[in-house]
C-alpha positions in Angstrom: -9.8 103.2 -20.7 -10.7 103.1 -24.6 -14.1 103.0 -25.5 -14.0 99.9 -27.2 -13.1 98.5 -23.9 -15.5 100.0 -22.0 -18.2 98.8 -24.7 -17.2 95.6 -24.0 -17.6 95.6 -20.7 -20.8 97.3 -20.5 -22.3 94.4 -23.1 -21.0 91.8 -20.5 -22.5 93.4 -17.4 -25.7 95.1 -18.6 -27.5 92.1 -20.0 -26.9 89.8 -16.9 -28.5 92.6 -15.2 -31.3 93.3 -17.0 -31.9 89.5 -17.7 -31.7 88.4 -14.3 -31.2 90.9 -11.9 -33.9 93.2 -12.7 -36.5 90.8 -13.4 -35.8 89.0 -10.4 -35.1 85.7 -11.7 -31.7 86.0 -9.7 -32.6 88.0 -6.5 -29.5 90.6 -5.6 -28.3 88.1 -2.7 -28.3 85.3 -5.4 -27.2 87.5 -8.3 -24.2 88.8 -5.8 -23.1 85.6 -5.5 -19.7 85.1 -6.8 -20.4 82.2 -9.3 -23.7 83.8 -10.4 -22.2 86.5 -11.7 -19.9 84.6 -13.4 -21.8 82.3 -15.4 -24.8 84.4 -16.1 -22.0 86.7 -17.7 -21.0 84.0 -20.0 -24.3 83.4 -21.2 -25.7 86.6 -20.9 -23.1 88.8 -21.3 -21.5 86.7 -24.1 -24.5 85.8 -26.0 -25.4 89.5 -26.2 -21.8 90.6 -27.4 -22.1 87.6 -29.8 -25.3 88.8 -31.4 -23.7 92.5 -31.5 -20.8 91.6 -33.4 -22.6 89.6 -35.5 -25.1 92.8 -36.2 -21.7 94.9 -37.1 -20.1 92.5 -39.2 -23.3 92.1 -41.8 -24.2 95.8 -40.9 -28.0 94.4 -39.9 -30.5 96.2 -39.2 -34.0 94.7 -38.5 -32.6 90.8 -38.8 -31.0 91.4 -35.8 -34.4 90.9 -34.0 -34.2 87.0 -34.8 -30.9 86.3 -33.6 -32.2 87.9 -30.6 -35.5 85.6 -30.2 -32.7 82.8 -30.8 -31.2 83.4 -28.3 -34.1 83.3 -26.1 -34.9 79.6 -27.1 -30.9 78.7 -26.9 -31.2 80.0 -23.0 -34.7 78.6 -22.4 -35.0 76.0 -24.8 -31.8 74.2 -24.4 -30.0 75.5 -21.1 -32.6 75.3 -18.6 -34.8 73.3 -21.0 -38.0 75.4 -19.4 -39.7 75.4 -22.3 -40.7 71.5 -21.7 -40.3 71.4 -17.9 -43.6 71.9 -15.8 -41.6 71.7 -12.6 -39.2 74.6 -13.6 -38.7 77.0 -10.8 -40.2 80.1 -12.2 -43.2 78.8 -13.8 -45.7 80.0 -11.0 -49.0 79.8 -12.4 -47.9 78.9 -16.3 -46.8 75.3 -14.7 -48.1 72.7 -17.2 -50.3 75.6 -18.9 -51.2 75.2 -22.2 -48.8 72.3 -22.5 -49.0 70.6 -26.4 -46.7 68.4 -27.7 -44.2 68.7 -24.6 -44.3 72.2 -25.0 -45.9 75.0 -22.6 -46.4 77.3 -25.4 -47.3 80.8 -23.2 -44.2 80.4 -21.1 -42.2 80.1 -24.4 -44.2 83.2 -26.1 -43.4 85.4 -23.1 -39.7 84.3 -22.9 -38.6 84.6 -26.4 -40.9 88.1 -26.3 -38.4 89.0 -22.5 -35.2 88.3 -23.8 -35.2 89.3 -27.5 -36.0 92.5 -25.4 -35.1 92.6 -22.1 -31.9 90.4 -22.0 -30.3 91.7 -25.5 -32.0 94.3 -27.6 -32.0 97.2 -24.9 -28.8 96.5 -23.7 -27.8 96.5 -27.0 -29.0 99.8 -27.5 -28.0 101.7 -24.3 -24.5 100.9 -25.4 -25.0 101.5 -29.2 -26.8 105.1 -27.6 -23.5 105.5 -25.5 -20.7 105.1 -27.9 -22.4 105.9 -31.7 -18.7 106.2 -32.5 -18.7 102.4 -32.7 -21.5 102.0 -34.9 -21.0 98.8 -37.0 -17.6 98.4 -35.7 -16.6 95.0 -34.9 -15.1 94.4 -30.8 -14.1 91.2 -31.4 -11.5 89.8 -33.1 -11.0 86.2 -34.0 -10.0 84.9 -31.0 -12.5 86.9 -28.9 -15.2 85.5 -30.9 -14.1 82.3 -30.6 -13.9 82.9 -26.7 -17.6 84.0 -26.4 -19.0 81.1 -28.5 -16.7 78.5 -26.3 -18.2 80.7 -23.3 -22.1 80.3 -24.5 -21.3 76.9 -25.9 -20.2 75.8 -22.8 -22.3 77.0 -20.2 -25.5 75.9 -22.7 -24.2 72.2 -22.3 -23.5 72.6 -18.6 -27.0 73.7 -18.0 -28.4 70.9 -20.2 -26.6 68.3 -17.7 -27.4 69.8 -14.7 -30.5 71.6 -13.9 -33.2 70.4 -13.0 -37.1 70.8 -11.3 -37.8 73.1 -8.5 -36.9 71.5 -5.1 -34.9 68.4 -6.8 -31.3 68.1 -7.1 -32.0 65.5 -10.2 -31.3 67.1 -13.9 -34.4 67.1 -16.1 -33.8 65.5 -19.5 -37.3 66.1 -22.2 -38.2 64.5 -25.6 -34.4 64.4 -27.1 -36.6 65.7 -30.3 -37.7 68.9 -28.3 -34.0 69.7 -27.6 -33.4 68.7 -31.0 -35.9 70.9 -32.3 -34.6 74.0 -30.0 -31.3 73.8 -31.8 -32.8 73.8 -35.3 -34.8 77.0 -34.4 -31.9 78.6 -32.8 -29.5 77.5 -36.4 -32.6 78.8 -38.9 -33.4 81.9 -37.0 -29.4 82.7 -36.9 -29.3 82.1 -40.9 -32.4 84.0 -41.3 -30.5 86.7 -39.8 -27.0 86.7 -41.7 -29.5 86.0 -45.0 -31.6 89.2 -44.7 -28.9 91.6 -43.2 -28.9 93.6 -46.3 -32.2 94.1 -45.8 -33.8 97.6 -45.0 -36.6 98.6 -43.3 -37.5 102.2 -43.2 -41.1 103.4 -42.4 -42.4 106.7 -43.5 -45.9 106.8 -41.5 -46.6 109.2 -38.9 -44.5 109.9 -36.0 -45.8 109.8 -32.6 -44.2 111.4 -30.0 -40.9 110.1 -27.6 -43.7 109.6 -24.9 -45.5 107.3 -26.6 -42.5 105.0 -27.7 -42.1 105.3 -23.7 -45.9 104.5 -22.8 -45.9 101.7 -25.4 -42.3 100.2 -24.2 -43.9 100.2 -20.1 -47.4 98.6 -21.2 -45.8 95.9 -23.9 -43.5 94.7 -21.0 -46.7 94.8 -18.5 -48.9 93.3 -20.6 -46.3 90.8 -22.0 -45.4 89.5 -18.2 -49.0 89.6 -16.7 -50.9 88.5 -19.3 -50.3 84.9 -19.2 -50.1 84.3 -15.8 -53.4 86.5 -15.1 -55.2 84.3 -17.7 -54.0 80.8 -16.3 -55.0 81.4 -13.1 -58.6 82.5 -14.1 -58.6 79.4 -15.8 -58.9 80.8 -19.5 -59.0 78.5 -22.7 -55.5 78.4 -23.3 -56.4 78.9 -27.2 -57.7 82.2 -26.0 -54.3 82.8 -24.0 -52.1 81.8 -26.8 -53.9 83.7 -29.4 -53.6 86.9 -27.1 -50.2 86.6 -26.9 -49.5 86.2 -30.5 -51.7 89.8 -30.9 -49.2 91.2 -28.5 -46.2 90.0 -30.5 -47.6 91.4 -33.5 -48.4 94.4 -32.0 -44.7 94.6 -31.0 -44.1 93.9 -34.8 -46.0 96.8 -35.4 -44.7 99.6 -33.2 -41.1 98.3 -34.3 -42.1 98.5 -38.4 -44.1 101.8 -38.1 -42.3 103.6 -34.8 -38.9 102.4 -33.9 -37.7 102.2 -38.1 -39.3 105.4 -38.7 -37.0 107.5 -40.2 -38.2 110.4 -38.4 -37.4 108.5 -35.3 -35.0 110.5 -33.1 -32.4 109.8 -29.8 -35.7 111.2 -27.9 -37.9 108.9 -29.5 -35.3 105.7 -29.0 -34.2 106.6 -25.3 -37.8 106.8 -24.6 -38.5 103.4 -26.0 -35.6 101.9 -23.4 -36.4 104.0 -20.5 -40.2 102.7 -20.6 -38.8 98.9 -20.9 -37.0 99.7 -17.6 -39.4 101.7 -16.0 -41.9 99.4 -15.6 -39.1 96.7 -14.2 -38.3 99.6 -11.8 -41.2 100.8 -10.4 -44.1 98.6 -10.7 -42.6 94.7 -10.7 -39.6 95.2 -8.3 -41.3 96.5 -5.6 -44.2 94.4 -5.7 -41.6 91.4 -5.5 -40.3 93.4 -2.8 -43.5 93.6 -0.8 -43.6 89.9 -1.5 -40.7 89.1 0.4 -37.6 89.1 -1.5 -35.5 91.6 -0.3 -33.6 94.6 -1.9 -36.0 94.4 -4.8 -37.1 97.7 -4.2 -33.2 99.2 -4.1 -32.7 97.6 -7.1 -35.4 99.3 -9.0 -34.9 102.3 -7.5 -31.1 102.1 -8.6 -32.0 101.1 -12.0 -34.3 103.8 -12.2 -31.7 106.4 -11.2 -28.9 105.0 -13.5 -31.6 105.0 -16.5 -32.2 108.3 -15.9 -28.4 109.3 -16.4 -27.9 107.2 -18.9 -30.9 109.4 -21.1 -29.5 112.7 -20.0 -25.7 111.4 -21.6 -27.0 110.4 -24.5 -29.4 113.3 -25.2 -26.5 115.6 -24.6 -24.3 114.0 -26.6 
């Protein structure tokens, strides 16, 4: 199989499974299902293969962080419209939290934070860390690119139709100006993106060591998932809530300007950074869902543990 195949295939597979899978937002008996699979591919899969060839083609380097949060707000914003929907099946405690202008602001900090991360950037970067032959090489050609945006495109206005609240068959349907307002972020965020590819970031600060780009990756994903939910149901000022959020973003700003563009920064120092991400997914979250009664949580973490760990030991021998 060429590599460029297997590429492609990987940057279906991985972010459906990082996205959904490991987060448990599709439990593995749901995720297994056949038409699961399939369409969390399309937008999963072929948003994050959209935003890679999109990073080769302008040769970006940091901009390539806001097509990621776009696609966040494309997903969440405009598919499942969760941004605006208090009855959404996931919101838990966050349900109505916060809520200004239509909007429940924490749950839309946290997913743009999970899957400019989760969903696209480290699977972007376990395959980048597999094949560095294909650096800046496009995968798609004209019609495959056409393919993947027909694929997102179409499975964004599907979900738009059709889903709904928790425990109601009935589509939900917000403020046509907050779905409005959703696809002008997701357009300026993707032109801020091709705009300020050239750009270059390189930071020449100090260098910590690969174990604290993995320490920091475990405890921004920790603190970036708890946070809110801890806070709403204690009942804290959702000022307070939002503002602590926003210092967690920027400290992910940080870390990425000082650490992660260092130009000291090495394969240890990078493989670190993604191992932490899915460590914590692994072995703190999964088997607490697992202990909460959603079964094969734990085998899941446990086999994305394992694979992460062969995965590091390829690329650092490479």
């Amino acid at each position: 199989m060429r590599t460029e195949t297997k590429a492609l295939i990987l940057l279906l597979l991985l972010p459906p499974l990082t996205g959904e899978l490991l987060s448990a937002s599709l439990p593995p008996l749901e995720f297994l299902n056949p038409i699961s699979i399939f369409f969390t591919v399309l937008i999963y899969g072929c948003g994050t293969l959209l935003i890679r060839e999109a990073k080769a083609r302008w040769r970006m380097q940091w901009s390539v962080i806001l097509l990621a949060m776009a696609y966040g707000i494309l997903e969440e914003g405009l598919m499942v419209k969760s941004f605006f929907n208090p009855c959404w099946i996931d919101m838990g405690s966050l349900s109505g939290y916060a809520m200004f202008l239509g909007t429940q602001w924490p749950w839309v900090i946290f997913l743009i934070i999970f899957h400019a991360t989760v969903s696209t950037l480290i699977p972007l970067t376990i395959v980048a860390m597999l094949f560095p032959q294909l650096e800046n090489k496009p995968l798609l050609g004209k019609k495959g690119t056409a393919l993947a945006l027909a694929a997102v495109a179409f499975v964004t206005i599907l979900g738009m139709a059709v889903f709904g609240s928790a425990g109601s068959d009935q589509p939900f349907f917000p403020n046509p100006l907050l779905l409005i307002a959703s696809f002008i972020a997701v357009a300026v965020l993707s032109w801020l993106a091709i705009k300020f590819s050239a750009s270059r970031i390189t930071s020449t600060g100090k260098l910590l060591p690969p174990i604290a780009f993995g320490l920091f990756a475990f405890a921004f994903q920790m603190v970036n998932l708890l946070l809110p939910n801890q806070f709403a149901q204690a009942g804290i000022n959702p000022i307070a809530t939002i503002l602590s959020q926003l210092a967690i973003a920027a400290a992910g700003i940080a870390f990425a300007y000082s650490q992660l563009l260092n130009k000291g920064a090495t394969k240890k120092h990078l493989t670190a950074f993604v191992f932490g991400t899915i460590l914590f997914y692994a072995i703190i979250f999964d088997p607490i869902v697992d202990l909460s009664g959603v079964p094969f949580m734990l085998a899941t973490g446990l086999t994305a543990l394992a694979l992460s760990i062969v995965w590091r030991n390829r690329v650092l021998k490479s």
